[in-house]
C-alpha positions in Angstrom: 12.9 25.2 7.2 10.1 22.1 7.8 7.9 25.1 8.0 8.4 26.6 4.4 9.0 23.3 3.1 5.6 22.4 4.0 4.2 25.8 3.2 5.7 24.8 -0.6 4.4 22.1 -0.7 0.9 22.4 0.0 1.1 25.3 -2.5 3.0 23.3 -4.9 0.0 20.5 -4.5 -2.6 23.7 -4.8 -1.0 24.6 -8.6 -1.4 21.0 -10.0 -4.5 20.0 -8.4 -6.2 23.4 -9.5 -4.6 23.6 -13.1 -7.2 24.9 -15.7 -8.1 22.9 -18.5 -7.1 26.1 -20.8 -3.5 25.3 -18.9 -3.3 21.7 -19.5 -4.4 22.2 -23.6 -1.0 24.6 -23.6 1.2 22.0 -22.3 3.8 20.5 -23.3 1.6 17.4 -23.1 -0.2 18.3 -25.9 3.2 17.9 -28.3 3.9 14.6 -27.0 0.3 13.4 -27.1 -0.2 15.0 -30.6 3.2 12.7 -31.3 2.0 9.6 -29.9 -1.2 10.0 -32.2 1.6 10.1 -35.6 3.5 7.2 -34.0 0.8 5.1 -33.4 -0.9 5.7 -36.7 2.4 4.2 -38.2 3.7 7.5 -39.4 7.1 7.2 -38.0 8.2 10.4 -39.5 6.0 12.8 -38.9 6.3 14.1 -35.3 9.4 15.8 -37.1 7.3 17.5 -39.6 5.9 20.5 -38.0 3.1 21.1 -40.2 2.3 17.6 -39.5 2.3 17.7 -36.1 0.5 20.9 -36.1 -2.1 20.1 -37.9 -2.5 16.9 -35.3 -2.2 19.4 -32.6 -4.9 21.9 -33.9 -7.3 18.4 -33.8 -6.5 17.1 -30.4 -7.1 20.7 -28.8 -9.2 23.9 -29.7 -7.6 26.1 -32.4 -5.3 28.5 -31.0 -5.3 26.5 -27.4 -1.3 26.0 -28.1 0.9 27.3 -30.6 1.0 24.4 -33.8 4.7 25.6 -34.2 6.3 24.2 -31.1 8.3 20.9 -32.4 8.5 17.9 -31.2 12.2 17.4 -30.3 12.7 14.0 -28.7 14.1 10.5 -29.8 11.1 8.5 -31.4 10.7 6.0 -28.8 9.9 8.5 -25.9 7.2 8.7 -28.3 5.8 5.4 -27.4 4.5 6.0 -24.1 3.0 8.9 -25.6 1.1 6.5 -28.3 -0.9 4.4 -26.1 -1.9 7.4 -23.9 -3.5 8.7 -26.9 -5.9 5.9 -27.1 -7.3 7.5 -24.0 -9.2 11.1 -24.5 -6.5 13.8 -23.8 -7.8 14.7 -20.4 -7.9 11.3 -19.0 -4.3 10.5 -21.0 -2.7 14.0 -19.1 -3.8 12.7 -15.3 -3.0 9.3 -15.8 0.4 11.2 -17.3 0.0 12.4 -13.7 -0.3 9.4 -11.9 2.6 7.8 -14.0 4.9 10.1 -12.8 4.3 10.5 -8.9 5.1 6.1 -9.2 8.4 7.1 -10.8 9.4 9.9 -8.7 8.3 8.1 -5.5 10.5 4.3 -7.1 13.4 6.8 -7.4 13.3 7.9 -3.9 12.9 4.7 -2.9 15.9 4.1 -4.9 17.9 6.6 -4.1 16.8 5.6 0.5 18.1 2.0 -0.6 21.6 2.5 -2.2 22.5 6.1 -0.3 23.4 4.3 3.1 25.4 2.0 1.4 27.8 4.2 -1.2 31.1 4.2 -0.3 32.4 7.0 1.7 35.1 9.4 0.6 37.3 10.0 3.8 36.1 7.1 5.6 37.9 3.7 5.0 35.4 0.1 4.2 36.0 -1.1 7.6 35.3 2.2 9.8 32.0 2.3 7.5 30.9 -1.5 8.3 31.9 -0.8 12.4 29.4 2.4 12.1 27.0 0.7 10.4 27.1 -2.5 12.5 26.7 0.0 15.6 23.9 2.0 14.3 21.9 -1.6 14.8 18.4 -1.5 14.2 17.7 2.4 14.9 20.0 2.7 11.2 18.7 4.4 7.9 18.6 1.2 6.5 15.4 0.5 9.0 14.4 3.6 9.2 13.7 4.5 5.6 9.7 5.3 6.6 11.2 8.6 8.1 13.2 9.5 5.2 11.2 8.7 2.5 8.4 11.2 4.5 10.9 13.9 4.1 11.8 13.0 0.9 8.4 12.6 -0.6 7.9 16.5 1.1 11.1 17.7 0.0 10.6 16.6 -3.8 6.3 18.1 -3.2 7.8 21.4 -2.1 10.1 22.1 -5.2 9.1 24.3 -7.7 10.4 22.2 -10.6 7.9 19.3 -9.2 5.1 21.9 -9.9 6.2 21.9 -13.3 6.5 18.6 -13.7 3.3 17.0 -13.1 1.8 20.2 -15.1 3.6 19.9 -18.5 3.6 16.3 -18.7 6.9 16.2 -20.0 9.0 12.7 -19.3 11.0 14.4 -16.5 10.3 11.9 -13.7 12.2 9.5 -16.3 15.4 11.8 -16.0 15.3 11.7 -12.2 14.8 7.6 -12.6 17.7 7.1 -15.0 19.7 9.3 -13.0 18.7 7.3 -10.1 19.7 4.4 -11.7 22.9 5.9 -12.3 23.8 6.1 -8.7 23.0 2.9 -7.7 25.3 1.5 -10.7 28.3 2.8 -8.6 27.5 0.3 -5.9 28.0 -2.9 -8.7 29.2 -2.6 -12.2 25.3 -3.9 -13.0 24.7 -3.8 -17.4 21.4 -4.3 -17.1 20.6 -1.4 -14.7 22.8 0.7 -16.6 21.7 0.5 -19.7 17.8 1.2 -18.4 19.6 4.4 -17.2 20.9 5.4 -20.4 17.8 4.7 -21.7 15.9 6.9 -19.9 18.3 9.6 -19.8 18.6 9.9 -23.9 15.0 11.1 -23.5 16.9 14.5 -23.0 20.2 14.0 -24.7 22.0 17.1 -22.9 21.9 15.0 -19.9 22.8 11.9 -20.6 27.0 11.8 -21.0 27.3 13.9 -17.8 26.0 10.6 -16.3 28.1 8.6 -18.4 31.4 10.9 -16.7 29.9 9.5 -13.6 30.4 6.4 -14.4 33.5 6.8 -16.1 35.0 8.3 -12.9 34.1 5.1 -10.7 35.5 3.0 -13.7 32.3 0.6 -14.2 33.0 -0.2 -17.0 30.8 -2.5 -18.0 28.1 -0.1 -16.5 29.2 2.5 -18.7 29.6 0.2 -22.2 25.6 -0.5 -20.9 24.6 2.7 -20.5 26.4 4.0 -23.7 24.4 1.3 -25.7 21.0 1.9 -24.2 21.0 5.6 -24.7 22.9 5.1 -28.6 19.8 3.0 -29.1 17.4 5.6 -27.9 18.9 8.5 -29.3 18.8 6.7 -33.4 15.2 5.5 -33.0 14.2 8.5 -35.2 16.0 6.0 -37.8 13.0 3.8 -38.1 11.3 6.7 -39.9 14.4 7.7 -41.8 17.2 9.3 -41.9 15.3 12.5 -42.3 13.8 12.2 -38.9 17.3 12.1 -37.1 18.6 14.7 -38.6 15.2 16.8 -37.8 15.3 15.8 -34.1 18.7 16.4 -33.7 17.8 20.4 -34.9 15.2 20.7 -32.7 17.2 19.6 -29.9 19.4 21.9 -30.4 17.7 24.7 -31.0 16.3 24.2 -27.4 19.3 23.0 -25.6 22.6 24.5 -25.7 24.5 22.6 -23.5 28.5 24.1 -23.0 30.5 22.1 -24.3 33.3 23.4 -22.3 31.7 22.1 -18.9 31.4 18.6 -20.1 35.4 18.5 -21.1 36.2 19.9 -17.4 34.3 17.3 -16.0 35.4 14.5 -18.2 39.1 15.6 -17.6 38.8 15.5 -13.4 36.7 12.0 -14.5 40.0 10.8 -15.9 42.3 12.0 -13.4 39.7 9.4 -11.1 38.7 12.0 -8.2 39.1 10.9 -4.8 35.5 11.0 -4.1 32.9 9.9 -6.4 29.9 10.6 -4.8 31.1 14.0 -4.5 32.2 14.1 -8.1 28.5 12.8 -8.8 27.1 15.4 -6.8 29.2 18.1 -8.8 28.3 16.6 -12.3 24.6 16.5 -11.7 24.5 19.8 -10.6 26.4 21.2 -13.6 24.4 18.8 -15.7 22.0 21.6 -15.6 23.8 24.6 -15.1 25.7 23.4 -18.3 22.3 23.6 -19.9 21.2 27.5 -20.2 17.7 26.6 -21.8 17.1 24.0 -19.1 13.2 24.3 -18.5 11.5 24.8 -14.8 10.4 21.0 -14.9 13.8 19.8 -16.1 15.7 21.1 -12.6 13.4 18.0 -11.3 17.1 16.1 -11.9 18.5 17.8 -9.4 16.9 15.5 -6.7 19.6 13.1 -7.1 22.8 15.3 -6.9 20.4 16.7 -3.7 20.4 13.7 -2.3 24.2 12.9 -2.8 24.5 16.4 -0.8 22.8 15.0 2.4 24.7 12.1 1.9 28.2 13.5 2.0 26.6 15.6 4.7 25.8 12.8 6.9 29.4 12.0 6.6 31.2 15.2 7.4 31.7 15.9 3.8 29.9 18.8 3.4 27.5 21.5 5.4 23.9 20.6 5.9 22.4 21.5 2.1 19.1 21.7 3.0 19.2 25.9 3.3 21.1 26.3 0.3 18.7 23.7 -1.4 15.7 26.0 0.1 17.1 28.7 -1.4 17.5 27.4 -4.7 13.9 26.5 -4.7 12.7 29.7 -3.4 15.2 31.8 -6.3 13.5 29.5 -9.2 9.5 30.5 -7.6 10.5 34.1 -7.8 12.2 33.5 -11.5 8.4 32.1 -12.2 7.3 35.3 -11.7 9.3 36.9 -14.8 11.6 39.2 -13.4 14.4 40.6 -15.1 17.5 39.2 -13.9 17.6 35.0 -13.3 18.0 34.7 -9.7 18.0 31.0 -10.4 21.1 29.9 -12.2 22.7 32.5 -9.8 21.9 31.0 -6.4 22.7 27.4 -8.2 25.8 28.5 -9.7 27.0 30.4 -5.9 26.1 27.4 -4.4 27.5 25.0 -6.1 30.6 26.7 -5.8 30.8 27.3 -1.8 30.0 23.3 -1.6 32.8 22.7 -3.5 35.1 25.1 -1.8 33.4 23.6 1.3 34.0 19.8 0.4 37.9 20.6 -0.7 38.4 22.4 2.6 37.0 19.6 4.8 38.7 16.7 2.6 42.3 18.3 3.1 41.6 18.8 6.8 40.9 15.2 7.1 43.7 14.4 5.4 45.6 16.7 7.8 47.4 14.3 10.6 46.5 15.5 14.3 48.6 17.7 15.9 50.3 14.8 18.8 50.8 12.5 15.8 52.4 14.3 13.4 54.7 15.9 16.8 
């Protein structure tokens, strides 16, 4: 598995370093770039007029480079980063776009390597969780983070969304931070934190209250008012060019996202009923955060990092079987997808996956639960 995962990786770092300019001019960069250019001329509006945009778009690239119908559909203020990257020409804007993003991806790892060792187990009482930690000593993940952040930087190299990532130049990494964020808002009912989370996560709206379940299961509260707020404040930005804008934003969201409605009821319904495990609840949500999501783009599965991560976690205590192969095959099921075939091997390894975990997880939970044979004689 180190093998292919290295083998991805290097390819992965062959497809972004080699991208044509004729590539990067069809990106998705060029929407958001051609947006910033609107926003920072003070026409607050206008990255929801399409023939606006597209006349924008047709100036900052060659004609025909992109199609000038694709719409801009995110809040106004993901606009803003957008903005001052177009004071820079586009080519120098889309690889510090680049650069941007590996610092985000690699401060969510980081992240993610600080609170993981520390998130409270679901079978394993506080004080059995303290004794292990205290006699790991100083050989403990919590000293050893060097080793896993290696694998985690590989691991994150070698998947095919990653690819995607860094070659659209769409805000993605700010998905995997906010749901980062997320996480580490179950270890302290922290506003602050969680309302930077909800920030970031409104950038793709679809996303956002599957988090918000998260922390509705753990009952931060106060987390959950936060992150509410910060991604309400996000999501009505388009208001500061009128109410025209909101309502234009909101159609082009949803004529690219579909997100089933029924998945986020099931979810906020075991959420209420407070599941036994929230990490594994966590780990369920953000998986079905995307398989709830049919139109979900290569780049967007980038999100899946953190419910990844989760998996090794609950792995690491018993909770599940080691996810790295079913992860591996996930990645390797989305390459092929890339190549256009006919039937989309993707969401079909996810959603079989997902659902031997979970049979997987409930099996080991009731075993644990189970009282050994002597006692219960």
């Amino acid at each position: 598995m180190l093998a292919v995962a290295v083998a991805l990786a290097a390819a992965g770092l062959a497809v972004i370093l080699t991208q044509s300019p004729a590539s990067r001019m069809s990106s998705d960069f060029t929407i958001n770039y051609s947006a910033g250019v609107l926003v920072r001329q003070g026409h607050l509006a206008a990255p929801y007029d399409q023939a606006k945009l597209g006349a924008i778009m047709r100036g900052v690239v060659p004609d025909g480079a992109i199609d000038p119908r694709l719409p801009f559909s995110l809040p106004l203020a993901a606009a803003l980063p957008y903005a001052v990257l177009s004071l820079l020409p586009f080519e120098v804007a889309f690889h510090l776009c680049q650069l941007l993003s590996a610092a985000l991806m690699l401060i969510a790892l980081l992240l993610l390597q600080r609170g993981a060792p520390t998130l409270p187990s679901p079978n394993v009482s506080n004080a059995r969780m303290a004794l292990k930690r205290r006699s790991r000593g100083p050989t403990g993940p919590a000293s050893g983070g060097g080793k896993y952040i290696g694998l985690a930087v590989l691991g994150v190299l070698a998947a095919v969304p990653t690819w995607g990532a860094f070659t659209e130049g769409q805000p993605t990494a700010w998905l995997l931070l906010g749901a980062t964020m997320i996480v580490l808002a179950l270890r302290a009912d922290t506003p602050a934190l969680a309302a930077g989370a909800g920030m970031l996560l409104a950038v793709k709206p679809q996303y956002l209250p599957v988090y918000l379940a998260i922390l509705f299961a753990a009952r931060r509260w106060r987390s959950l008012g936060a992150a509410a707020t910060g991604g309400a404040i996000i999501l009505l930005s388009p208001l500061a060019g009128g109410a025209g804008g909101l309502s234009a934003m909101v159609h082009n969201a949803l004529s690219a996202n579909q997100a089933v409605l029924a998945v986020l009821m099931a979810l906020c319904w075991l959420a209420w009923r407070r599941p036994p495990s929230v990490i594994g609840f966590a780990a369920l949500a953000g998986a079905l955060a995307v398989l709830a999501s049919p139109h979900a783009l290569p780049h967007d599965l980038l999100i899946l990092v953190v419910p990844a991560w989760l998996a090794i976690v609950l792995y690491r205590q018993g909770a599940l079987p080691n996810p790295l192969p079913a992860l591996l095959a996930i990645d390797l099921a989305v390459l092929i997808d890339l190549r256009g075939i006919d039937i989309p091997l993707g969401p079909i390894v996810m959603t079989a996956v997902v659902a031997w975990y979970g049979w997987q997880f409930r099996q080991r939970a009731a075993q644990q639960r189970r009282p050994p044979i002597g006692r219960a004689a």
